[in-house]
ZAMARGU-4260 file (C-alpha; in steps of 0.2 Angstrom, whole numbers, plus 5000, padded with zeros to 4 digits):
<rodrens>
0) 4841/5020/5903 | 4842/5025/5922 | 4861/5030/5918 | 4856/5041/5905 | 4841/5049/5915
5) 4854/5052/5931 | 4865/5061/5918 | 4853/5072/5910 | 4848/5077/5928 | 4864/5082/5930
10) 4865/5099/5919 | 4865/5109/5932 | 4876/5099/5945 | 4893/5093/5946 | 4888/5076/5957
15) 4871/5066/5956 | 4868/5055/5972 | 4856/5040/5971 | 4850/5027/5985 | 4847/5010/5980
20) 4829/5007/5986 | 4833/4988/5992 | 4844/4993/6004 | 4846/5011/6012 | 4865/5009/6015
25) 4870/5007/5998 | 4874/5023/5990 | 4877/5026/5969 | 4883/5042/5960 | 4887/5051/5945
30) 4900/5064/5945 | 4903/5074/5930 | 4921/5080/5926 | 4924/5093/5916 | 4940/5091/5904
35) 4957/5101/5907 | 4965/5101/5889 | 4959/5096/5871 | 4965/5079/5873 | 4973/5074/5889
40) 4962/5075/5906 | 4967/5065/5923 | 4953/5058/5931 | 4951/5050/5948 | 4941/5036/5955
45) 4927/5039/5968 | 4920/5025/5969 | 4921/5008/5977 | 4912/4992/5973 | 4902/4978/5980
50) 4914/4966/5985 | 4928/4979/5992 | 4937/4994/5991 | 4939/4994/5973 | 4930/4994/5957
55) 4932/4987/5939 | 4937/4999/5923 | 4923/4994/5914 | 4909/5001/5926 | 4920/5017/5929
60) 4921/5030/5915 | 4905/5033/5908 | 4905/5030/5889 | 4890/5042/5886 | 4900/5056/5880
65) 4913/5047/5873 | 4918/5041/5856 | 4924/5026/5848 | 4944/5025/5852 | 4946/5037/5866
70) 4958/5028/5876 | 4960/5027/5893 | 4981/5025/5901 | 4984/5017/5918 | 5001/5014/5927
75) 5002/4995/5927 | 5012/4992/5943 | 5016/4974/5940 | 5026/4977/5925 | 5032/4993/5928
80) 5025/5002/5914 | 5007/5012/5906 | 4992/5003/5898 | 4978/5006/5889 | 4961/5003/5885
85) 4953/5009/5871 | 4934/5011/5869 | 4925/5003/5854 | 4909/5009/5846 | 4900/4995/5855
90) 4905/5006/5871 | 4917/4990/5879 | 4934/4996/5882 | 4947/4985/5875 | 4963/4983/5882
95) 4977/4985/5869 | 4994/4974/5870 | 5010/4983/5873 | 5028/4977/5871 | 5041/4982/5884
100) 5057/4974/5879 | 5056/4960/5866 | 5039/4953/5878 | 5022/4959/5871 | 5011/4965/5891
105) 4994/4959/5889 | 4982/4969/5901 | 4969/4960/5910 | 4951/4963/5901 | 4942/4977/5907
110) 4929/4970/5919 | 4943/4962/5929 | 4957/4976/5930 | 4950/4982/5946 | 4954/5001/5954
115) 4957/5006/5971 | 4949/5022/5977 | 4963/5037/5972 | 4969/5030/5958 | 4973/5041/5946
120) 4971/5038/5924 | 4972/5048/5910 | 4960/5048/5896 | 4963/5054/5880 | 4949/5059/5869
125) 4950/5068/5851 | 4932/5082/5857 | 4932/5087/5874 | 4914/5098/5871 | 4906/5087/5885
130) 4912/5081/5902 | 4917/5067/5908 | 4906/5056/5919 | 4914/5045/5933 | 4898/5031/5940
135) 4898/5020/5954 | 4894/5017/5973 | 4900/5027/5989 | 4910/5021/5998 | 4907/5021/6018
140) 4925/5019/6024 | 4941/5029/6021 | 4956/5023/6009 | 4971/5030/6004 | 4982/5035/5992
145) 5003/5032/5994 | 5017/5043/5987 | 5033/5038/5982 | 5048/5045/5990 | 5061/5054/5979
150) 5079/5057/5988 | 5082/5075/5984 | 5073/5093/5973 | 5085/5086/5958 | 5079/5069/5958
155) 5060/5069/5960 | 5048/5057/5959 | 5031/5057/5951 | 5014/5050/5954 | 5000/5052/5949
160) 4984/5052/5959 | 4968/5056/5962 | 4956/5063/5971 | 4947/5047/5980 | 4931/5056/5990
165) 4917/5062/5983 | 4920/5081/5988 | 4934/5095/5984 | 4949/5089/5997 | 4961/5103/6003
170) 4975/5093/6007 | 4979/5108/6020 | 4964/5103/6031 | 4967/5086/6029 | 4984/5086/6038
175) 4994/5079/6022 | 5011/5083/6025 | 5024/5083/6013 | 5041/5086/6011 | 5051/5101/6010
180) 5054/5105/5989 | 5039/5092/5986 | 5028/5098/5974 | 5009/5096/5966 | 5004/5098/5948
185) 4983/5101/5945 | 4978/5101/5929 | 4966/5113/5923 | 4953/5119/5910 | 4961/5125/5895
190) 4975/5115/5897 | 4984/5124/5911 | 4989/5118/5927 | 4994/5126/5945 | 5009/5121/5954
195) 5010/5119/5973 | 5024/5118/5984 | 5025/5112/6002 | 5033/5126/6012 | 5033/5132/6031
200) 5023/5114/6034 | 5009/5122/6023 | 5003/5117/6003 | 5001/5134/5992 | 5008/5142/5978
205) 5015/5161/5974 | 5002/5170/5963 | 5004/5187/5955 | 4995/5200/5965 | 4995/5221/5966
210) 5006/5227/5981 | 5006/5246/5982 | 5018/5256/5989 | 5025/5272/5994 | 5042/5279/5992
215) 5042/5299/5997 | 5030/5308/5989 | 5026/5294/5976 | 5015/5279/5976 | 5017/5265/5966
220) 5009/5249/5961 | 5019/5232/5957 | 5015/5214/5954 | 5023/5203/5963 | 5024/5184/5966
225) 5013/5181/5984 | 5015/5165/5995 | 4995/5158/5997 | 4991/5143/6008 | 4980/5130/6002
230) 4978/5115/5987 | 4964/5109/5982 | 4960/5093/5975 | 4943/5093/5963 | 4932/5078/5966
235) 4936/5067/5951 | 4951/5073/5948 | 4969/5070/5949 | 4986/5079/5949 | 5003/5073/5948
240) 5013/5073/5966 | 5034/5077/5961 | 5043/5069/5979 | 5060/5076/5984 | 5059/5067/6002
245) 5041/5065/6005 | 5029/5051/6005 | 5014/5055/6012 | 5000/5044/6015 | 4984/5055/6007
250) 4966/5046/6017 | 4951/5049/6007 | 4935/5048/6013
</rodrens>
């Protein structure tokens, strides 16, 4: 009941901050994400738990907007390959065997597949008419999130990450530095997404803007492709990082 109050609260906010009243340092939110495409969104976590810089699956994604089997895909780095956890009509999500090789992968059960602040998932769903909420406690400390290298702009790496404060990041301000061709992918509502590249020991991206000019007596107007510094990360999102020599270290507080 509490959870679904904090979210109706929410209508006119993206983030809903609440302190526990037996104890003052212990800090709970609700962050609503809106969704980028009509069935694939990559969300972030946030949050941290009780015991440690981590929290579970099951206490992570909100299942109040949901619907039964909306599925939720996680790189499992022990075996080197995606999982997924399906959510049931009871509002459990149920991890869901996967065979690489001839050897079926069975993911741990929800409430023990535990997530580090800036991980990154992606949850599918068949409606996206309402956001996404992301619940948990604040975390007081920083953590991070660690790129993998790629050797050179024709063989890239990709991770995927996520945003692992509370607040927009601009990765700018935060010093991240990258590599040179090293590139970010955010999605975006609709389905879109905007590319960044690491140039000049800056993040930005070209975007079509009016340049006018004057040749004689004539003046003319063109649209052409404009360097602009700055990438954001959205709170409770994540974006996929495309390494062709870097492997930044991105802190999150």
């Amino acid at each position: 009941m509490k959870l679904r109050l904090m979210i109706c609260a929410m209508a006119a906010s993206s983030a809903l901050f609440a302190t526990d009243p037996m104890t003052s340092s212990v800090v709970y939110g609700v962050m609503g994400v809106a969704d980028t495409a009509s069935s694939n969104t990559v969300v972030g976590v946030p949050w941290v738990s009780a015991t440690g810089d981590a929290v579970s699956l099951s206490n992570l994604v909100s299942a109040a907007t949901l619907e039964a089997n909306d599925t939720l895909y996680l790189y499992d780095t022990v075996n080197d390959q995606w999982c997924a956890y399906q959510l049931l009509a009871s509002g459990v999500w149920n991890p869901l065997t996967t065979v690489k090789g001839n050897t079926l992968v069975n993911p741990p059960e929800a409430d023990a597949k535990m997530l580090a602040r800036g991980t990154g998932l992606i949850l599918q769903r068949a409606h996206n008419t309402d956001p996404i909420y992301l619940c948990g406690r604040i975390g007081t400390g920083s953590a991070t999130s660690s790129i993998t290298a790629g050797t050179s702009p024709s063989n890239t790496v990709q991770t995927l990450f996520a945003n692992g404060g509370a607040g927009d990041l601009d990765l700018n301000s935060a010093g991240v530095v990258g590599g040179a061709g090293d590139r970010i992918i955010v999605p975006q509502n609709g389905g879109m997404s905007i590319q960044y590249e690491y140039k000049n020991n800056k993040w930005g991206r070209y975007t079509k803007q009016s340049v006018t000019k004057t040749i004689g007596t004539r003046t003319i107007t063109l649209n052409q492709d404009v360097w602009t510094e700055g990438c954001t990360i959205p709170a409770g999102t994540g974006a996929w990082y495309m390494s062709a020599g870097g492997s930044p270290t991105i802190t999150w507080q």
